[in-house]
C-alpha angles and dihedrals in degrees: 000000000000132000113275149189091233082062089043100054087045077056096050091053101049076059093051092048090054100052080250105177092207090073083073093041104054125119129237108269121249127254123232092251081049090052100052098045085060108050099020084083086050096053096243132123108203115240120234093256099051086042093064091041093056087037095052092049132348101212119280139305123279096205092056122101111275094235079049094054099062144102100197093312097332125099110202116232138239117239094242085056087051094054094047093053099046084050096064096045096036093108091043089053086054107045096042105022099030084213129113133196096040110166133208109213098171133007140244133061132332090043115223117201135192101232094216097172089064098054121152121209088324085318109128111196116218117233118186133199143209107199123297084352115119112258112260127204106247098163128017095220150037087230085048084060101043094050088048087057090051099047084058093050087052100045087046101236 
């Protein structure tokens, strides 16, 4: 299965649930034709999974309030900051990790990417890193994620 609106709304309301301030802080989501004028230059056609992801939120709001922005300590990112990002490492992605299109969907260490070059079926695996260490595969979707972040809000943890 592939990640959903139906999953992130169920998201959004395990937040809301818990008085989370990000609910008031996120961003518009992006549009298909956003979201390609933004990653064809790049070289990069968006998978389904990190479609939905980017069209569900962009990140959040730059006008809200920081201690609205998080998620625990982690902003998520707009897809325009991603890009950015991913552009500037882009040479870097390619010489040490031999990988490309590698997105950053929040911020702060250790760095989690959507892997969207190894999409699939619409599927896009999350690596994370620590540092100058190799990204590793730690979850083979963005749902599997989601539904690991929900897991935690229900357990409490």
């Amino acid at each position: 299965m592939l990640l959903d609106r139906t999953l992130l709304d169920r998201f959004d309301a395990s937040l809301e649930a818990l008085g989370a301030p990000i609910l008031g802080a996120w961003a518009p989501g992006l549009s298909d034709a956003e979201i390609d004028a933004l990653l064809v230059p790049l070289g990069i056609d968006l998978p389904a999974e990190a479609r939905v992801w980017w069209g569900w939120h962009n990140g959040t709001r730059e006008d809200a309030p920081n201690l609205a922005r998080s998620l625990g300590f982690r902003t998520p990112l707009s897809l325009k900051l991603a890009a950015e990002c991913y552009a500037v490492d882009l040479e870097y992605q390619e010489e040490i990790f031999e990988s490309k299109a590698l997105l950053a969907p929040i911020n702060e260490m250790p760095n989690v990417y959507f892997a969207c070059n190894d999409a699939d079926h619409g599927r896009v695996p999350i690596y994370t890193q620590n540092d100058v260490e190799t990204p590793v595969k730690v979850l083979p979707s963005i749902r599997e994620l989601v539904l690991t972040w929900l897991a935690l809000i229900d357990n409490n943890v």
